[in-house]
C-alpha positions in Angstrom: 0.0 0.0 0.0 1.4 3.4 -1.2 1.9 5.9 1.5 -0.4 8.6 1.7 0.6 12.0 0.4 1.5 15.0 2.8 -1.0 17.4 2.8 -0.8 20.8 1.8 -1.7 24.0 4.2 -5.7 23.9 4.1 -6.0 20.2 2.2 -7.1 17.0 3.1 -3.9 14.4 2.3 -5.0 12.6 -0.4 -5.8 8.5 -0.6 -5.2 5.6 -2.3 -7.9 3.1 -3.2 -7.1 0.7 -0.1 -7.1 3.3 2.2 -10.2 4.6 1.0 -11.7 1.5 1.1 -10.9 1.1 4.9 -12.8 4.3 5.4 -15.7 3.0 3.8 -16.1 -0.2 5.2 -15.3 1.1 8.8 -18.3 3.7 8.5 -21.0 0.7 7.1 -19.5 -1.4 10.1 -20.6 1.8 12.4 -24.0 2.4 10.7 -24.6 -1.4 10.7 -23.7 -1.5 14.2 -26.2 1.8 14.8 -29.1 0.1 12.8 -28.9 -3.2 15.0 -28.5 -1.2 18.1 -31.9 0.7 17.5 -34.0 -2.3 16.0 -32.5 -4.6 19.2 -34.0 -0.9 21.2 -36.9 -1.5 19.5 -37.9 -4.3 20.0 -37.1 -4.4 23.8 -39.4 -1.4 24.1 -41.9 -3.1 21.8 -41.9 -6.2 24.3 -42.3 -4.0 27.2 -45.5 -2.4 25.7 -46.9 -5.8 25.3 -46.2 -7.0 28.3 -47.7 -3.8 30.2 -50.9 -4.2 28.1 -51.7 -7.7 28.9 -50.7 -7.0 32.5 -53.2 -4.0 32.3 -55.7 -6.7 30.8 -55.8 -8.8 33.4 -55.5 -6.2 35.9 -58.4 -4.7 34.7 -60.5 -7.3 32.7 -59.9 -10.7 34.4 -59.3 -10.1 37.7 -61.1 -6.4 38.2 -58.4 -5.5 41.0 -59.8 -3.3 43.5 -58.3 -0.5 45.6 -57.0 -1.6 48.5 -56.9 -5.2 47.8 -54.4 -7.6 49.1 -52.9 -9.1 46.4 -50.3 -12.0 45.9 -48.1 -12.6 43.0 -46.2 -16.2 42.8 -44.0 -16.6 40.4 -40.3 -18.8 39.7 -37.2 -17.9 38.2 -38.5 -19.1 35.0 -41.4 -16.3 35.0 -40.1 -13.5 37.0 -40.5 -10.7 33.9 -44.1 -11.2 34.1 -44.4 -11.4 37.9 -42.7 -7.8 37.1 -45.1 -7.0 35.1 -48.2 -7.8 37.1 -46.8 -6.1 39.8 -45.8 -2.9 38.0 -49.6 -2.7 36.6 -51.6 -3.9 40.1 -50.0 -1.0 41.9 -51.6 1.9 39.7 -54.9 0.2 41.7 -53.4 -1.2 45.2 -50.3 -0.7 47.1 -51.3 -3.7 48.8 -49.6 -6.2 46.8 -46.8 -8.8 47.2 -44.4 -10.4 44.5 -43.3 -13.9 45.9 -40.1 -15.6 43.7 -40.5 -19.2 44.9 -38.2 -21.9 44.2 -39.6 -23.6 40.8 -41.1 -26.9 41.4 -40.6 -30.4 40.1 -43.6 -31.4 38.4 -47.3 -29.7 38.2 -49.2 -30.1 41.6 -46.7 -29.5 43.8 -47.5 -27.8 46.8 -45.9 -24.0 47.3 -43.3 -23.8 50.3 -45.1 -23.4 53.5 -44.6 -19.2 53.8 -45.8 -19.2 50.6 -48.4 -21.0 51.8 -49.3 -19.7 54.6 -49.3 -16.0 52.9 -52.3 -17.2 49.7 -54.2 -17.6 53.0 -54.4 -14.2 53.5 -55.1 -12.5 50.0 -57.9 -11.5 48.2 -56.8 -11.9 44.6 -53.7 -14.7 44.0 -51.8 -14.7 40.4 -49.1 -17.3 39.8 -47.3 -17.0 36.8 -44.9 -20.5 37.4 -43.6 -23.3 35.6 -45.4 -25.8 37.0 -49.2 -25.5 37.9 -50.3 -24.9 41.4 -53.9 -25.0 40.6 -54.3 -28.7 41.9 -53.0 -27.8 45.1 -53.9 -27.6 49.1 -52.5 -24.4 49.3 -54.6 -22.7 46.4 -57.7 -24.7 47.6 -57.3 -23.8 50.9 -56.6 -19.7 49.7 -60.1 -20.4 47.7 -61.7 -21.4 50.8 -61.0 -18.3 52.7 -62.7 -16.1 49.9 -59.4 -15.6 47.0 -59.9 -15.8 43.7 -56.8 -16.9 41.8 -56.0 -16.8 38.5 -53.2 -19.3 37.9 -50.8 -19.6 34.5 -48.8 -22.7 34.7 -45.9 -22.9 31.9 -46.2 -19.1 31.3 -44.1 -17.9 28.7 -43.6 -13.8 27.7 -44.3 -14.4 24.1 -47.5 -16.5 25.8 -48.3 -14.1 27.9 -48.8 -10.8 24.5 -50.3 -12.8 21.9 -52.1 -16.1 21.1 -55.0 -17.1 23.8 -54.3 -14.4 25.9 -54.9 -12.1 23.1 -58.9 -13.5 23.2 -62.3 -11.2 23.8 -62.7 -12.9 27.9 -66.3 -11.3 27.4 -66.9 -13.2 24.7 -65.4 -16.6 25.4 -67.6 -16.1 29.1 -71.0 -15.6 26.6 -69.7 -18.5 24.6 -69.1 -21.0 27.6 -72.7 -19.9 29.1 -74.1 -20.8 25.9 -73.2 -24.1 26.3 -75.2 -24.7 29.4 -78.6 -26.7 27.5 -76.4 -28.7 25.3 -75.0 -30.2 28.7 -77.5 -30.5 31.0 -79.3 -34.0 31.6 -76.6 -35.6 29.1 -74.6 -38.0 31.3 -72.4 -40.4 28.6 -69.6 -38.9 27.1 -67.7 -41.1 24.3 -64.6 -39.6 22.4 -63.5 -40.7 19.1 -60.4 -39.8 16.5 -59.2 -41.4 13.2 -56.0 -42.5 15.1 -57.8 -44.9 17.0 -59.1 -42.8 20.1 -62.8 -45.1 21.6 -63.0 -44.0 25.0 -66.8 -44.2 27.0 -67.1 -42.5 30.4 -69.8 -41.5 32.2 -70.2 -37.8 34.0 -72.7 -36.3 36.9 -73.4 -33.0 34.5 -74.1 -31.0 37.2 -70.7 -30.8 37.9 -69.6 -29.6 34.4 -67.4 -26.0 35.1 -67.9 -23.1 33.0 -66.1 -20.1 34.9 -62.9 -21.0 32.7 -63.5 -17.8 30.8 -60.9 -15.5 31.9 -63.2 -13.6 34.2 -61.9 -13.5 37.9 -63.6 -11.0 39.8 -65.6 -12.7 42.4 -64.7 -14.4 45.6 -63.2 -18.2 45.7 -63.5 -18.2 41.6 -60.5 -20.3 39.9 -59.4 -19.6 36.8 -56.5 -20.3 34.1 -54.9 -17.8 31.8 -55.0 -17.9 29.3 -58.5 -19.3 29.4 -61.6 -20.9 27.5 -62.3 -24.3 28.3 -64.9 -26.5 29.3 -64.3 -29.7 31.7 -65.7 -32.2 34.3 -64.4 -34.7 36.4 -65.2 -38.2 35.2 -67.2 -39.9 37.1 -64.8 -42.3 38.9 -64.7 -46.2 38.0 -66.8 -45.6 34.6 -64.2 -45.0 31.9 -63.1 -47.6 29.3 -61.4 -47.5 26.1 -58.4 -46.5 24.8 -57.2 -42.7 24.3 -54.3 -41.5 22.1 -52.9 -38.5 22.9 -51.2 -37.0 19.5 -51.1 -33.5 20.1 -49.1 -32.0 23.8 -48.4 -33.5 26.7 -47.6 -31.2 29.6 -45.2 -28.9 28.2 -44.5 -30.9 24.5 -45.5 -30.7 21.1 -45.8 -34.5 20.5 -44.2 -36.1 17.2 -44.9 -39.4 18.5 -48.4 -40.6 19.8 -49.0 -42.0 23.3 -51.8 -44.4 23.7 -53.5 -44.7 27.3 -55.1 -47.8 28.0 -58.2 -47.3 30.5 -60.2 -49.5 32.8 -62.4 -48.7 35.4 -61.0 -45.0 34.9 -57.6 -46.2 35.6 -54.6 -46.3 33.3 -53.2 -49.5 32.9 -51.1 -49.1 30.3 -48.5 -46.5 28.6 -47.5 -47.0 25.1 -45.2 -45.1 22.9 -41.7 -44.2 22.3 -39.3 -42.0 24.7 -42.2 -39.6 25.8 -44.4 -43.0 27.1 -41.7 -44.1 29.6 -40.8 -40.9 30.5 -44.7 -40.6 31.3 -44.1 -44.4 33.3 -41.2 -43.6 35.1 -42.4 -40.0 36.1 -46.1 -41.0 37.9 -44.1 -44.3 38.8 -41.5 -42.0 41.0 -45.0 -40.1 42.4 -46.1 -43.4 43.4 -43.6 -44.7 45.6 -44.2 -41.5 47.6 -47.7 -42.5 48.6 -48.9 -45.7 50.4 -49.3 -48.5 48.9 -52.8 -48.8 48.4 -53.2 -45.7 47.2 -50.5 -45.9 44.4 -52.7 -46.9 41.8 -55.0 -43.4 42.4 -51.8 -41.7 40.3 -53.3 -43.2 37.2 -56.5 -42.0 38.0 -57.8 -40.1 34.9 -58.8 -37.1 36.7 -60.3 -34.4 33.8 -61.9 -34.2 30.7 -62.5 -31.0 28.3 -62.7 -29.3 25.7 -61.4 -25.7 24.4 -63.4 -22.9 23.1 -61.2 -20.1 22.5 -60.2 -19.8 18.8 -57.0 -17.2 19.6 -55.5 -20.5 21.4 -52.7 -22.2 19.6 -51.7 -25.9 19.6 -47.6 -25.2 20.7 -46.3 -27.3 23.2 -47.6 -26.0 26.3 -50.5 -27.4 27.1 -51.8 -24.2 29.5 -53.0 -22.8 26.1 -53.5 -25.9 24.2 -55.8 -27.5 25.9 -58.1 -24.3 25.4 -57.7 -24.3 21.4 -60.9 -24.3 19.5 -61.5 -28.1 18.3 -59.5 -29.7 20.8 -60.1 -32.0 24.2 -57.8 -33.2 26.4 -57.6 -35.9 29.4 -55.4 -35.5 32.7 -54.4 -38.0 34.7 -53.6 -37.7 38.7 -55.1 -35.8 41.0 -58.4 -35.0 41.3 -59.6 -33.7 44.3 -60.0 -29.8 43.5 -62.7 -31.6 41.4 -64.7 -33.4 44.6 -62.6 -36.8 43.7 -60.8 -38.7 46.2 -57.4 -39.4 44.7 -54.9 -37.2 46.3 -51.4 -37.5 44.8 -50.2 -34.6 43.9 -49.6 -34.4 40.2 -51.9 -33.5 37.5 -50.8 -33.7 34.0 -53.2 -33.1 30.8 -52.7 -34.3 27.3 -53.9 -32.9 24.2 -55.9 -34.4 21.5 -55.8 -32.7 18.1 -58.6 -33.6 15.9 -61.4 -35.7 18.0 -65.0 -36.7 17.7 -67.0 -36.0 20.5 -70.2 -37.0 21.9 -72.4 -36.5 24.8 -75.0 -38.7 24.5 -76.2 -38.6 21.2 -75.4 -35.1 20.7 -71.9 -34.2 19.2 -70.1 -31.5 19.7 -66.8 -31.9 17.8 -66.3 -33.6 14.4 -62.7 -34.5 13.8 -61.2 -31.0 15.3 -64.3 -28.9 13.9 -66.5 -27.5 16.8 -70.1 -27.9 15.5 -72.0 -26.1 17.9 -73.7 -23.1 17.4 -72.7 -20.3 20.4 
């Protein structure tokens, strides 16, 4: 490379073509480097907006947070941004309210620590944003029974948490699950049906079917999931037979491989599958050991049915919103006791079924995935 040339009194030295091509690059680099900085700006900012207005939402719409109320926010280190969230929102109405990080749990159904507790006890509202779901828990029924209402969000997620089924109309998905009242009532036989080889028959006291899974929160000892919209029921115990295979989450996976339940007397019996199916044995096996023997069968209790209603969900590997997609049901199996059942385990995992047939009695209400009734 030629040296440059001195310059003269008032004159830029002149270049040669390397030099000058050194310039240019190093001022693209900078500009470059200026354009990521601002889109990487603006799309931080961009996620805080969301996050603030679904926060706001559910604040405002789902939970209708009240001055002065005590309110409780559980999350883990896994959901801590929207635990910030909440809180940053419920203070514009209370300055009453409390943001709990808790150790994350192992498996859903877990019980809090105790001082965690101890303090849903003593709240009016309760939201816990965590991994695994507290909803099937002492401490949350026990927080229900002194007059909360709790809004729980199991597998929460931040993109979850701005757009898909918490993005829904909660008016509209509460009008929707009203609405479905008559074509329940008196019917008492379910049976479920899919191409893949799903025949399942179960029997349910319809009374019992709950339709406050709507996303609105705003009375005392009401339970809900966020996002929401779903109806379910607690299968009558001892009645179900058949075979179920589950093709489309379990827990928190987007299956590739189908898992086939075999049922009797509404107890699995069997697991088949590939990596996923003995995962699922050894998992409730290792809950099992924990309780006494005579109650280690009630693990493979199947504990839920239902069916989603809100058409913003999406089928993504967690099943918090996938079990509440349009044209879905799903079946869990463990505990079932915040339903009036009698096996106490403490886990409670649901899987997803993409693209069933569903009857109750003779009247269907799904045709392979497509939701036929008129709301």
């Amino acid at each position: 490379m030629g040296k440059p040339s001195k310059a003269k009194d008032g004159q830029k030295p002149d270049l040669d073509d390397d030099d000058l091509v050194g310039v240019i690059d190093s001022v693209i680099n900078k500009s470059s480097e200026q354009k990521i900085n601002s889109e990487s700006v603006k799309e931080d900012q961009n996620s805080e907006r969301l996050l603030a207005m679904s926060a706001k939402m559910v604040v405002e719409t789902c939970m209708d947070i009240r001055r002065g109320e005590n309110v409780l926010i559980v999350c883990d280190p896994t959901t801590g941004v929207i635990g910030q969230a909440l809180h940053e929102a419920i203070t514009e109405r209370s300055e009453r309210v409390l943001l709990i990080v808790m150790p994350k749990g192992r498996h859903h159904g877990e019980e809090p620590p105790a001082p965690v507790a101890s303090l849903m006890r003593q709240q009016q509202v309760i939201l816990a944003p965590t991994r695994y779901s507290l909803t099937h828990t002492r401490a949350i029924r026990q927080a229900l029974r002194e007059g909360a209402r709790v809004a729980t969000m199991p597998g929460m997620t931040e993109e979850m948490f701005t757009h898909g089924g918490m993005s829904a109309n909660f008016n509209e998905i509460k009008r929707k699950i009203s609405n479905l009242g008559p074509y329940l009532r008196r019917r008492r036989i379910i049976n479920v049906k899919s191409d893949n080889g799903t025949d399942i028959t179960f029997e349910v006291n319809w009374r019992e079917w709950k339709l406050d899974d709507n996303g609105i929160c705003n009375r005392p000892r009401m339970l809900t999931n966020l996002p929401a919209g779903k109806a379910f029921i607690m299968p009558r115990e001892g009645t179900m037979n058949g075979k179920v295979i589950i093709d489309g989450s379990w827990d928190a996976t987007l299956l590739d491989e189908e898992i086939e339940l075999e049922i009797e007397n509404g107890i699995v019996i069997d697991v088949k599958g590939g990596t996923i199916a003995a995962n699922i044995r050894q998992e409730f096996g290792e809950v099992a050991r924990t309780l006494r023997t005579k109650e280690r069968e009630n693990v493979w209790t199947v504990a839920e049915f239902g069916f989603g209603v809100n058409e913003q969900a999406r089928l993504g590997g967690n099943v918090l919103e996938d079990e509440k997609r349009l044209g879905t049901c799903y079946f869990a199996i463990g505990d079932n006791t915040a339903l009036g059942g009698n096996s106490s385990v403490g886990i409670h995992i649901p899987g997803v079924l993409k693209s069933p047939s569903v009857w109750l009695d003779d009247t269907q209400i799904l045709d392979n995935g497509n939701f036929i009734l008129e709301l």
